[in-house]
C-alpha positions in Angstrom: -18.0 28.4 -4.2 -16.2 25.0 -5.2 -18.3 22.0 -4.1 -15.4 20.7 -1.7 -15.2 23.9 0.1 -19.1 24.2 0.5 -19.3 20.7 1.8 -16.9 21.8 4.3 -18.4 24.9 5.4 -21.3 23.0 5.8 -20.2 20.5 8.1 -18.3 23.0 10.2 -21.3 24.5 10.5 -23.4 21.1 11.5 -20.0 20.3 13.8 -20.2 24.1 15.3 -24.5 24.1 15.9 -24.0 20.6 17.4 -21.8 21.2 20.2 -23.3 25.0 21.3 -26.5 23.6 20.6 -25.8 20.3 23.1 -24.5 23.0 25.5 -27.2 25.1 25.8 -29.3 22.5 26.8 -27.2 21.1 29.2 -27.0 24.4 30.9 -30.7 24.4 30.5 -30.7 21.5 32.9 -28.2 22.9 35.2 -25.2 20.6 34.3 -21.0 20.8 34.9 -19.6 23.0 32.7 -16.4 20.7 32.0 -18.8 18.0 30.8 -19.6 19.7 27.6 -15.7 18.5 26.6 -17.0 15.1 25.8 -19.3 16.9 22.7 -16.4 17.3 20.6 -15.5 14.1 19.5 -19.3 12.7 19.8 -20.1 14.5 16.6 -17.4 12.7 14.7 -18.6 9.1 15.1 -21.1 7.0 13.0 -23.0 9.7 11.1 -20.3 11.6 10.5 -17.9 8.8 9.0 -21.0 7.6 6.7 -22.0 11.2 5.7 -24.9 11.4 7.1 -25.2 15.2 6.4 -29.0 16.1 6.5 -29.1 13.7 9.8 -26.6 15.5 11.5 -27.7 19.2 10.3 -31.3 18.3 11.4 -30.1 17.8 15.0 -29.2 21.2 16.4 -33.1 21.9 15.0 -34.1 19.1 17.3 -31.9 20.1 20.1 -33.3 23.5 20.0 -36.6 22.6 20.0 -36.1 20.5 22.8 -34.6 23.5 24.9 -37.7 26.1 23.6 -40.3 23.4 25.2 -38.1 23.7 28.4 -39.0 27.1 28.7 -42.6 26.7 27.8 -42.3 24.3 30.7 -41.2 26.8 32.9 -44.0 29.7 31.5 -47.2 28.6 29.6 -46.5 31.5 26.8 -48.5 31.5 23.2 -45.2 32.6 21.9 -43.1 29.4 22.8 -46.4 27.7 21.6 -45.7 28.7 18.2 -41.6 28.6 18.6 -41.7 24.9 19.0 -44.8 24.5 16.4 -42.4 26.2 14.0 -39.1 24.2 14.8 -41.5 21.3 14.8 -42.3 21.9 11.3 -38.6 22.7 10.3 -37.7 19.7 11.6 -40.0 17.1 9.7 -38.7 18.8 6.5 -35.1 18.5 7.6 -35.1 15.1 8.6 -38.2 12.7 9.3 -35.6 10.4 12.1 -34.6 13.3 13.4 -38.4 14.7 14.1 -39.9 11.8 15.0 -37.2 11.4 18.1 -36.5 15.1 19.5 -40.6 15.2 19.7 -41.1 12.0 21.2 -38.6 13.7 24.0 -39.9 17.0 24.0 -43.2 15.6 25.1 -42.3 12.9 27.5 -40.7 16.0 29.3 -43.3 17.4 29.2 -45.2 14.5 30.2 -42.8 13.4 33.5 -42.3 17.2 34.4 -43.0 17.4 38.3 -45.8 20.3 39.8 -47.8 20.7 37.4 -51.5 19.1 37.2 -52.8 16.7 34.6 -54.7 19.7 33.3 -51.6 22.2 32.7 -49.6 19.2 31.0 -52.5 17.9 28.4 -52.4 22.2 27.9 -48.7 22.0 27.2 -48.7 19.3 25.0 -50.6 21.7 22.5 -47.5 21.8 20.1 -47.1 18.7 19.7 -51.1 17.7 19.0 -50.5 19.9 15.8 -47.1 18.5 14.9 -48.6 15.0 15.0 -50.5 15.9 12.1 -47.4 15.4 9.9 -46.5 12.6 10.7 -49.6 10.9 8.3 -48.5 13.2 5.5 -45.2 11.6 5.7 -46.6 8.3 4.9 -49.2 9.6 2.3 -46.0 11.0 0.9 -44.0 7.9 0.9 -45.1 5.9 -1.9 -44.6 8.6 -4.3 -41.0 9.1 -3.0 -40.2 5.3 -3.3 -41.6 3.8 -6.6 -42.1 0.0 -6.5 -39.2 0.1 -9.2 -36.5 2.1 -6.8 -35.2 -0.1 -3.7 -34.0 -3.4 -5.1 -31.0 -4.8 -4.4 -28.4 -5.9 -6.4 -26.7 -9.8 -6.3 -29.2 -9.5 -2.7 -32.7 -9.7 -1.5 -34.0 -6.5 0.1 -35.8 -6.7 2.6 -37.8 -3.9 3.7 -37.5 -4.7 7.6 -34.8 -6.0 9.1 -33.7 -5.8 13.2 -30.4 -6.9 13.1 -28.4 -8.8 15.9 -29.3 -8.0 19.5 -25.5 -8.4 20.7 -23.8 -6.4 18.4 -25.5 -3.8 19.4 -23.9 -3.4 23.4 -20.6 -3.6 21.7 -21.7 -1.1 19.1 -23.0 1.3 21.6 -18.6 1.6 23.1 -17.9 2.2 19.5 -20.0 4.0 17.0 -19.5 7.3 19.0 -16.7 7.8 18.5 -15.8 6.4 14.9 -16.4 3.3 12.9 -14.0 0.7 13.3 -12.0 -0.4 16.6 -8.4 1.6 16.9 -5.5 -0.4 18.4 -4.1 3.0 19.3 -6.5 4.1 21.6 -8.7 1.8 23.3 -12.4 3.7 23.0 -14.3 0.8 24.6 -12.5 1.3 27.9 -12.5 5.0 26.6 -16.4 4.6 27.1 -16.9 2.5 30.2 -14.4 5.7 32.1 -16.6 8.0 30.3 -19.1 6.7 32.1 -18.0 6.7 35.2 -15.7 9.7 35.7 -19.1 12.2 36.3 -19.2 10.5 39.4 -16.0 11.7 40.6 -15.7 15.4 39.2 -18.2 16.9 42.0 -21.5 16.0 40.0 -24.4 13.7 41.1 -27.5 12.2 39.9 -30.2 14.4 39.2 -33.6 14.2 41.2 -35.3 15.8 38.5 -37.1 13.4 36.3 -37.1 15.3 33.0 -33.4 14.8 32.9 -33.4 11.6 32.1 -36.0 11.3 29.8 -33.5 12.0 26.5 -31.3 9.2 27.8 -33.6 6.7 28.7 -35.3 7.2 25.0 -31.9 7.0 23.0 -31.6 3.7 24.8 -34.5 3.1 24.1 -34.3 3.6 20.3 -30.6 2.1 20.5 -32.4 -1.3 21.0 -35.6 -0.9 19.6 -35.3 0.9 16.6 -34.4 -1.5 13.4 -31.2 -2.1 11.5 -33.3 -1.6 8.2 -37.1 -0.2 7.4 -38.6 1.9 4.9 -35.6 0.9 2.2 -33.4 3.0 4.6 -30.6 1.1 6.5 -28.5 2.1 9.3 -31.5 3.5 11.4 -30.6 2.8 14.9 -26.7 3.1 13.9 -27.0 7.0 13.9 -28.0 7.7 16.7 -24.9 6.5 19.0 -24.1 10.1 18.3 -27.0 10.9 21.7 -24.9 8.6 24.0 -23.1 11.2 25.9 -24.3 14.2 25.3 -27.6 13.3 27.0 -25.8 11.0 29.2 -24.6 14.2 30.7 -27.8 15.7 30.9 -28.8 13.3 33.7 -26.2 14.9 36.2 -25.9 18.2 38.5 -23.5 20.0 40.1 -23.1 18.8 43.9 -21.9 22.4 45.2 -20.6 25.3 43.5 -17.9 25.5 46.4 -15.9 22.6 48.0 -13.2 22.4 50.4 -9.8 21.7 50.1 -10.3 18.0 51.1 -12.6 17.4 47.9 -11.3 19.9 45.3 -7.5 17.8 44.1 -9.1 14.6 43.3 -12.1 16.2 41.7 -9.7 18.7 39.3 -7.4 15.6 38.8 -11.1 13.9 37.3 -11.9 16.7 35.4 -8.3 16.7 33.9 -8.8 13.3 32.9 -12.4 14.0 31.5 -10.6 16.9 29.3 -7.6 14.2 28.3 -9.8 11.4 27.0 -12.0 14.1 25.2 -9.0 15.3 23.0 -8.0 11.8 22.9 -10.9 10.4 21.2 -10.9 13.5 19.4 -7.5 12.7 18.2 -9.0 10.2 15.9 -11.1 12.1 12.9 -7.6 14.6 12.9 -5.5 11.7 12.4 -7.5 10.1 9.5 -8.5 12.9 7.9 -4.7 14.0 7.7 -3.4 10.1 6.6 -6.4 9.9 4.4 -5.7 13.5 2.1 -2.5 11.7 1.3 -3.9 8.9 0.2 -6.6 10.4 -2.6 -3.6 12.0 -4.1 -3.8 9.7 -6.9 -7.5 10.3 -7.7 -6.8 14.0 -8.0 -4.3 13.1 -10.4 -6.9 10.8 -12.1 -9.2 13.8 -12.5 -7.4 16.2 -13.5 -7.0 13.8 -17.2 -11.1 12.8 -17.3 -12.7 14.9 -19.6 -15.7 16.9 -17.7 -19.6 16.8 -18.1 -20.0 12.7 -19.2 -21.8 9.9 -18.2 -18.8 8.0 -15.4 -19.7 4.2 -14.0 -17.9 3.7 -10.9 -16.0 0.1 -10.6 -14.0 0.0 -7.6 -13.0 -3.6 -6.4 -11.3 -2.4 -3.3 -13.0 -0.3 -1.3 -10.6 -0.5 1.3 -8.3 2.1 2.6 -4.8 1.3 4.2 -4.5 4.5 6.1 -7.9 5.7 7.1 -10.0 4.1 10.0 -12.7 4.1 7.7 -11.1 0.9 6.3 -13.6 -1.3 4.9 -15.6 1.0 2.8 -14.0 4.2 2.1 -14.1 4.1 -1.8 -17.0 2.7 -2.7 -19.1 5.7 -3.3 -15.5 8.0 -4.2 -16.0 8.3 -7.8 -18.7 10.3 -7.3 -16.1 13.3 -6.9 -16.0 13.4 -10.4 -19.8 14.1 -10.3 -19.2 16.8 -7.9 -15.8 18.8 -9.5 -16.4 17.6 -13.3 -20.0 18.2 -13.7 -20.9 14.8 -14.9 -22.7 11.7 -13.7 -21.7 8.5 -11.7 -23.5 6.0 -11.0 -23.8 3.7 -8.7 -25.5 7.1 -7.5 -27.8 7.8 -4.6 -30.3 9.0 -6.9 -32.0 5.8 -6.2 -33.4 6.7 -2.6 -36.3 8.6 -1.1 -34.6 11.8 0.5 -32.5 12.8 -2.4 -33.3 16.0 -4.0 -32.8 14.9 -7.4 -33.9 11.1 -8.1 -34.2 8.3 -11.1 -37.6 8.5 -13.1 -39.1 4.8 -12.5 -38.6 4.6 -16.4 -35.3 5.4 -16.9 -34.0 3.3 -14.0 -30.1 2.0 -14.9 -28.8 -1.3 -14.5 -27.0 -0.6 -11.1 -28.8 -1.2 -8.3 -28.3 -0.2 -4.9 -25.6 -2.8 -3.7 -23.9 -2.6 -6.8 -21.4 -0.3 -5.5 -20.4 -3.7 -3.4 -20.5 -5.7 -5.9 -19.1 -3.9 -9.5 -18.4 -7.5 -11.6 -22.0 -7.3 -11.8 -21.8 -4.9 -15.1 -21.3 -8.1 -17.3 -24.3 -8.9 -17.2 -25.3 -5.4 -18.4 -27.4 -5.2 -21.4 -25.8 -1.6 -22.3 -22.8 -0.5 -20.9 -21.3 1.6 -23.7 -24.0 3.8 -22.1 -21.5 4.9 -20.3 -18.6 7.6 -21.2 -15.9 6.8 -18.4 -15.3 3.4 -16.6 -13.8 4.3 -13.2 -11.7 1.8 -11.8 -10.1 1.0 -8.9 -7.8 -2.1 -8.1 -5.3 -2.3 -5.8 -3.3 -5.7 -6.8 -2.2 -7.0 -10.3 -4.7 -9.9 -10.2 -7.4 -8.5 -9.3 -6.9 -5.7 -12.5 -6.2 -8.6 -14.9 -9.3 -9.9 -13.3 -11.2 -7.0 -14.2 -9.7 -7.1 -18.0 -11.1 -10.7 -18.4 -14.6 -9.3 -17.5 -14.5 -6.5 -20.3 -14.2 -9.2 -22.4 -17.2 -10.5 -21.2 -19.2 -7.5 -20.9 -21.0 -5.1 -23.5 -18.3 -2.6 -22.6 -16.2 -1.5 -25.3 -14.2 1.0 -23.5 -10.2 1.1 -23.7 -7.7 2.2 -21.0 -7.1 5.3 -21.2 -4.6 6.6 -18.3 -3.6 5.6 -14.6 -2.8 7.0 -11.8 -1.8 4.7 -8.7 -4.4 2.4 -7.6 -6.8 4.4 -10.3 -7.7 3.3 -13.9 -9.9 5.8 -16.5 -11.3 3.7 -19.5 -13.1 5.8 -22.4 -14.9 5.0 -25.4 
């Protein structure tokens, strides 16, 4: 199967385990059926837009093993024992984030849960005794996976801890469900405040069990807590805006299953509008992925003239996109379609960090370090660029390419232009 077509099977099924997953364990917890509407377009927000693919694929794993300690909640059974032991283990190999927070739920439930004794809940717990086990390994593990030569910055300082600004945060928390940039078409932070108040007003109310809460009041937790940066991994609290609503809407419960003709217009009229602003929002990943296929039309040209199975470095200037609501940083990693459809090598490449499959041998580390991907007139200071096959550039203005000429000059590089194709430039030994 072609590599584009598997990435998309994959994320259809990460987008397609999310939302049934989600559901299930709102109907676990007794919620309104039209709620579920608002899952749609969560799954399409910060994660998504950054391609966060083992993050995202790990959370249906979590979600289920969420819903599985519900029902060993509900009937102390050896056999959901050892279903949330095993989805506990699956889990910590899929992603560590990912394991860390569905357990710390799983067991708070447990924890909060209401008519049981102390005794039964310490005995309900037993999962997660074992699964605490891992989480040393992890940290054993860790210095293997990130050498002291991997994680350095390039033109920057790393640092290996790093909170981030307190504020940005609220406003972050309206937007990075839903995409990552503010839309002058539709206005999601008032998208988000109506969100959260429309539950009120479509026949549900706020549930009396504790348990219910417990996801909701963690993701906030985490939401503030959490760093911007540990580990040498960034965007850690980012990712999880994708728990906003859908355990937001854990929290409520049907009022009645029947109401009288007084209460049922304005509360189908809410429901309406619940469904509207779902398909609204939803609106917005459709939109750009449509605008932004147009746009890469030039890079498909591109690689249809690049000569398969070399060595590529990826120079793009401007990473910016005119069309896609993924403005500011679209292209910066996009050469590495060559990689994927021409069987070569690109670097910048994420070989560098801990949770790729394949990564850089401390000695054979290149001269691109993260960050360079930000910053590509670092490669004349490289001490051996004709390493390199294929220079792939990308400049969008006349100045800035003449810019880039005068720093060949200075460089080791001795590669020549070899074709373009709109904004794209190929340069070959």
């Amino acid at each position: 199967m072609p590599i584009n077509y598997a990435i998309n099977t994959v994320v259809g099924i990460a987008f397609l385990s999310f939302v049934f997953s989600c559901s299930f364990l709102r109907k676990k917890l007794n919620g309104s059926n039209t709620l579920d509407w608002v899952l749609l377009p969560c799954f399409f927000g910060f994660s998504y837009i950054w391609g966060f693919i083992t993050f995202i694929l790990a959370i249906p794993i979590g979600i289920w093993l969420i819903y599985e300690n519900l029902r060993l909640l509900e009937k102390d059974n050896i056999f959901f024992v050892i279903r949330v032991v095993v989805l506990g283990v699956l889990l910590y190999f899929s992603h560590i984030l990912v394991f860390l927070f569905c357990c710390l739920i799983a067991s708070c439930m447990t924890i909060v849960n209401r008519g049981y004794s102390i005794k039964r809940k310490i005995k309900q717990l037993i999962p997660f005794y074992f699964l605490s086990l891992l989480i040393p390994l992890f940290f054993i593990n860790s210095d293997f996976f990130t050498p002291s030569g991997l994680g350095q910055y390039f033109g920057a300082t790393y640092s290996n801890y790093y909170y981030g600004i307190l504020d940005v945060r609220i406003f972050r928390l309206q937007l990075y469900p839903w995409t990552n940039y503010y839309n002058s078409d539709i206005p999601l932070d008032i998208f988000t405040i109506i969100f959260f108040i429309l539950p009120f007003f479509m026949g549900c109310r706020l549930s009396k069990d504790p348990k219910k809460y417990v996801p909701f009041i963690i993701f906030i937790s985490a939401w503030f807590l959490f760093p911007d940066q540990a580990a040498k991994t960034s965007f850690i609290y980012h990712r999880f805006a994708i728990f906003l609503f859908p355990f937001y809407i854990l929290i409520f419960e049907k009022k009645s299953d029947k109401f009288d003709s007084v209460e049922i217009k304005p509360i189908f009229v809410c429901c309406c509008i619940w469904i509207g602003l779902s398909l609204t929002t939803l609106r917005i990943p459709i939109v750009d992925l449509i605008d932004f296929n147009k746009e890469v039309s030039d890079f498909k040209f591109l690689l249809e003239k690049t000569p398969e199975r070399k060595r590529a470095l990826s120079l793009v200037y401007d990473t910016a996109s005119k069309n896609s609501d993924r403005r500011l940083e679209v292209y910066a990693y996009f050469p590495q379609w060559y990689q994927a459809l021409k069987h070569g090598w690109v670097d910048f490449n994420f070989a560098w960090f801990p949770p790729q499959i394949i990564r850089y041998q401390v000695n054979k580390i290149p001269e691109d370090r993260p960050g360079f991907a930000w910053n590509p007139i670092g490669f004349v200071i490289f001490k051996d660029c004709d390493r390199y096959d294929l220079l792939l550039v990308r400049v969008e203005s006349s100045n800035q390419h003449q810019t880039h000429e005068d720093l060949m000059k200075q460089s080791t590089c001795s590669h020549k232009f070899i074709y373009q194709s709109g904004v794209w430039f190929l340069y070959g030994q």
